[in-house]
N, C-alpha and C positions, 0 to 999 in steps of 0.2 A: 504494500500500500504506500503510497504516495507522502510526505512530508510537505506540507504545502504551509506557508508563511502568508499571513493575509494584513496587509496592511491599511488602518482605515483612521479618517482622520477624526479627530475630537471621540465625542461620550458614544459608544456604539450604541447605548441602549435610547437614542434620539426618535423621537415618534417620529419620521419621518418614512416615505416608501423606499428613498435609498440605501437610509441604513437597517429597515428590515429585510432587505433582500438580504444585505450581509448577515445579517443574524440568520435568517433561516438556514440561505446557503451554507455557512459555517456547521450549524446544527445535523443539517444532511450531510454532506463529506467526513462527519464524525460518525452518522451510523450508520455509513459505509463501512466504515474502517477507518479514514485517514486520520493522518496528525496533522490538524490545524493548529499552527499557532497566531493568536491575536499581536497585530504588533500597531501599539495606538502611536499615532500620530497628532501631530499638535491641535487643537481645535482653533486655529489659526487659519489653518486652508479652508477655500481656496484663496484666503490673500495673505499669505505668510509673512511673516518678518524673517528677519536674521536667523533667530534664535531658531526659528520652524524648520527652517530649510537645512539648519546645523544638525537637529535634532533626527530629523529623516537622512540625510546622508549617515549619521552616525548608525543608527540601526540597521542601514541598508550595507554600511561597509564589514557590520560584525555579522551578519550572514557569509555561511559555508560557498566555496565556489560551488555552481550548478545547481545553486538550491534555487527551486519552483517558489518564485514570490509574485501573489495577485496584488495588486494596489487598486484600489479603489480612486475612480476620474475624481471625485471630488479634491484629492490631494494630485493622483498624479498627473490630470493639464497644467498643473506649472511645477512640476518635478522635472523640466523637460533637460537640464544640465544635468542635475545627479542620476535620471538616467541612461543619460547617454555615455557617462563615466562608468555606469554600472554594467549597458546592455552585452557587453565579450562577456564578464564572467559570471551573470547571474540571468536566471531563467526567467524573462519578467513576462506575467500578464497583464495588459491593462483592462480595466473593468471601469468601461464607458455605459454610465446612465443615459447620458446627452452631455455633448458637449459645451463647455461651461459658456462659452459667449452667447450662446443660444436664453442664458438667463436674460430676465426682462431688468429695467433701470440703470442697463450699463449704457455707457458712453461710448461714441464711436474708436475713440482712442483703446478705452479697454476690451472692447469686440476684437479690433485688430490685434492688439496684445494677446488676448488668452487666444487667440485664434495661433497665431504663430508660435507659442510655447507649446500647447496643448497639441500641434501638428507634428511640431521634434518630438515629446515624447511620444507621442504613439509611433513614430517612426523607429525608436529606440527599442520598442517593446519586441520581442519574440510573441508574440501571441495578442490580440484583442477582444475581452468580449463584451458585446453588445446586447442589451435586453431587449431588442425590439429590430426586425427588418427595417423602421424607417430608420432606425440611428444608424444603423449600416450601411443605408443607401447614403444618409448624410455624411458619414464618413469615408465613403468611396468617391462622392462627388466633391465634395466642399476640401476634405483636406486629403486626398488621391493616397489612399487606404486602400493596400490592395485584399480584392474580394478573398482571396486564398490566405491569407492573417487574419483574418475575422471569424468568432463562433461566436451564431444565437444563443441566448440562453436565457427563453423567456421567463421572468418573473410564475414561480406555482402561485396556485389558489389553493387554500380549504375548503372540501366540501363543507356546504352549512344549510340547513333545514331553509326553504324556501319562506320569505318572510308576508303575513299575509295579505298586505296591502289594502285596509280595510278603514284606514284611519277616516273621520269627518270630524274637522277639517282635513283633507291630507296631512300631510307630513312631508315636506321638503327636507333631503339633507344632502350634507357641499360636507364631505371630509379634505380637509387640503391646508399644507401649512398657509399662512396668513401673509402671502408675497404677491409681488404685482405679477408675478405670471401667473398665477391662478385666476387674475380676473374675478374677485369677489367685485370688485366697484361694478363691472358689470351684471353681476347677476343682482345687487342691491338695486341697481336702477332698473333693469328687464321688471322686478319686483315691483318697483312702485306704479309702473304701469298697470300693474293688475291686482290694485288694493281691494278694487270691486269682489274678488272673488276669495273665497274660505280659503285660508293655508297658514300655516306655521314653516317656518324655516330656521334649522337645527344645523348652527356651523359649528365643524369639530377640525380644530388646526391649532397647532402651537403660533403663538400672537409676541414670540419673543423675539424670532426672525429680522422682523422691519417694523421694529414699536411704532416708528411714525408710520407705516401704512398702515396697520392695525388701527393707528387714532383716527385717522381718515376716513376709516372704512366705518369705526364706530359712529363720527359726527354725521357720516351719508345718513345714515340707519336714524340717525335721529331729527336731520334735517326735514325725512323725508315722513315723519310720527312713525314708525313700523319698529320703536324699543319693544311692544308687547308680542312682536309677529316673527322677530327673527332675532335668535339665542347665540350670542357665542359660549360657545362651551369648554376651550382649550383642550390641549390636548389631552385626548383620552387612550390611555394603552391598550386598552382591549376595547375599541369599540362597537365591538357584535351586536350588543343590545340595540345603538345605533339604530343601525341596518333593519334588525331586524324589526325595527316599529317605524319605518319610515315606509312610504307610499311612493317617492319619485325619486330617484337619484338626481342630482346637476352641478355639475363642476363646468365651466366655461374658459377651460385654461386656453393659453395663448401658446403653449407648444407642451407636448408631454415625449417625455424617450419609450416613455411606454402607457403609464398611467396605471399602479394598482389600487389604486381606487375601483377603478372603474372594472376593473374584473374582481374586485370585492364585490361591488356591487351586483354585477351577473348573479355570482355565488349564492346571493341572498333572493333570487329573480326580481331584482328592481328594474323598471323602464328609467330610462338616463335621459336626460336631456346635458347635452355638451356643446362645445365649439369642434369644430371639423379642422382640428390643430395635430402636428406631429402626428404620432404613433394613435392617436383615439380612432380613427374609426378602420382600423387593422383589430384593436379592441372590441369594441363596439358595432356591431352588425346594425342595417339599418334593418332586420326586426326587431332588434329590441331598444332603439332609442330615436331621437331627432338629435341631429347635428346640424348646427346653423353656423355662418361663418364667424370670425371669430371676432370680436371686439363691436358686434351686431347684438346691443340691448333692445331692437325694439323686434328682430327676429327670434330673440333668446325671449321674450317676452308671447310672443303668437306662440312659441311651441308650448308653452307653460300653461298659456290659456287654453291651450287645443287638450291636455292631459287633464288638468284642473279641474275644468268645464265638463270634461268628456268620460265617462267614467270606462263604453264600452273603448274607445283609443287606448286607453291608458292598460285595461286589461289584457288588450291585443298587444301591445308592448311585456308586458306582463310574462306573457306566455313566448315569448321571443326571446326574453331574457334568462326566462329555465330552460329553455330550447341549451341557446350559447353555451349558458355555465356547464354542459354535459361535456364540454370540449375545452373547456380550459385545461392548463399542464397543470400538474401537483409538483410539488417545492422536489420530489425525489425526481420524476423529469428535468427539474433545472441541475439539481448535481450532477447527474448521470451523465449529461451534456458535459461538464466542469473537469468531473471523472473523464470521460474519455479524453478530453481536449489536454489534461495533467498527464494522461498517462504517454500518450502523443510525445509531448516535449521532454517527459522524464527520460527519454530512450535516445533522444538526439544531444549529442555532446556540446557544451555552449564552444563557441567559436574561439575562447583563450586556452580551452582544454586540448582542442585540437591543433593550436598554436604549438602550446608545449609541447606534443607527441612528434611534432614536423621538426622538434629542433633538435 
């Protein structure tokens, strides 16, 4: 069995879908068999100081030659110098959520930046893996990522008891941390256009990300009277319950690498209402949701009113959505991916090894 080093930046146990892929992933290559070891990194990335960038070269130089190290894109698109120093004598994977420019509230200077670090290291890497066919298209086109480097490895689901969507008023819920790509302003204002109609809406996202967009997002919500109609909740670590008392899914993000939300959502048969951004509707089948285009509040608002309003829609969605979930992958499909792709590179000798044999 395999020895695999997995490097991830800040508190892993972060409610976030990124760093629960790593937690699950880590969990299944353990009961496989393998040895995972955690190697945290600073919660400094992805914008590191000195001290971040001192601290990951140092862990990355007291690894074994040949040893299999994943790093998680949140740290390593701007690792892209200590990998390149690393990539002769260590086995690197890179594990691309989406790539980091692709976040919302950067500046055209820091797009070009994380664009150009982010493209050396993945050049550096022996291996890349991507959670989603579209991160891979975008990284075949945008930063010329060859297809034969890259393994899929889509985010599992847990099966979970179909949720029974019976709530009056509905029940809206948006899980997603509290940032300007997820587009909560727009789903707050699609909202106020359809005060007329019965709903509650149930946001669950950590609010510590971008305190000032959180406060913005609150003052919408209060500019617009809707404090008694829509709850922020903060992050919740298990939020199943969620789910399972909610009537419509809707996240309106502005790009996702994949989105597991949104095939949580499946898992519970919710009908989804989203933006037609990144990887959603590779997720999302259009029978089980309306996708409208993205940064479009007053289209995000028509499909809300059409499910809202509509009771037989929304159960036709409904039934589209336990349809899906019968074909999501399970978390032991994503390792077995991870697995093969480890066992792959454990058999090929890194290129310093084969240096020294040559001399």
């Amino acid at each position: 069995m395999a020895k695999i080093y997995f490097a991830i930046p800040g508190d892993i146990n972060t409610l976030t879908g990124g760093y629960a892929y790593d937690r699950r992933l880590i969990a299944e290559l353990r009961a496989l068999g393998h040895s995972v070891e955690h190697l945290q990194l600073s919660s400094r990335f992805p914008l590191p100081d000195t001290n971040a960038l001192a601290d990951a070269a140092a862990q990355l130089a007291a690894l074994p030659d040949q040893a299999l190290v994943m790093i998680d894109g949140l740290a390593y698109g701007v690792m892209e110098t200590i990998a390149e120093q690393h990539a002769a004598r260590l086995n690197i994977i890179a594990l691309c959520h989406h790539p980091l420019m692709l976040e919302s509230g950067l500046s055209s200077v820091q797009i070009q930046q994380l664009f150009l670090s982010e493209q050396r290291a993945l050049n550096a890497a022996k291996a890349v893996i991507v959670t989603s066919p579209m991160t891979g298209k975008i990284l075949a086109e945008k930063f010329a990522i060859p297809a034969a480097k890259m393994t899929i490895a889509l985010p599992g689901t847990d099966a979970q008891t179909f949720a029974p969507c019976i709530g009056n008023p509905p029940v809206l819920l948006c899980v997603a941390t509290l940032t300007r790509r997820k587009a909560h302003d727009v789903l707050i204002d699609a909202l106020a256009n359809v005060k007329q109609l019965a709903w509650t809406l149930r946001l669950v996202g950590g609010t510590e990300f971008d305190p000032e967009w959180t406060s913005l997002l609150k003052n919408k919500v209060a500019q617009y009277g809707l404090e008694q109609r829509i709850v922020f909740l903060g992050s919740i670590a298990e939020p199943s319950s969620e789910y399972a008392a909610a009537d419509v899914f809707v996240l309106p993000s502005l790009f996702e690498g994949y989105g597991m939300a949104f095939a949580e959502a499946l898992s519970f048969g919710l009908p989804i209402v989203a933006a037609r951004a990144g990887a959603v509707p590779d997720v999302v089948p259009d029978s089980a949701g309306i996708l409208v285009a993205p940064q479009d509040s007053s289209a995000l608002s028509a499909a809300l009113q059409e499910l809202l309003a509509d009771t037989a829609a929304r159960k036709k969605l409904q039934h589209g959505a336990q349809a899906a979930a019968r074909d999501l992958p399970s978390w032991k499909d994503t390792a077995a991916v991870v697995e093969q792709l480890s066992a792959q590179l454990s058999t090929q000798p890194s290129i310093q090894s084969m240096a020294g044999k040559s001399e």
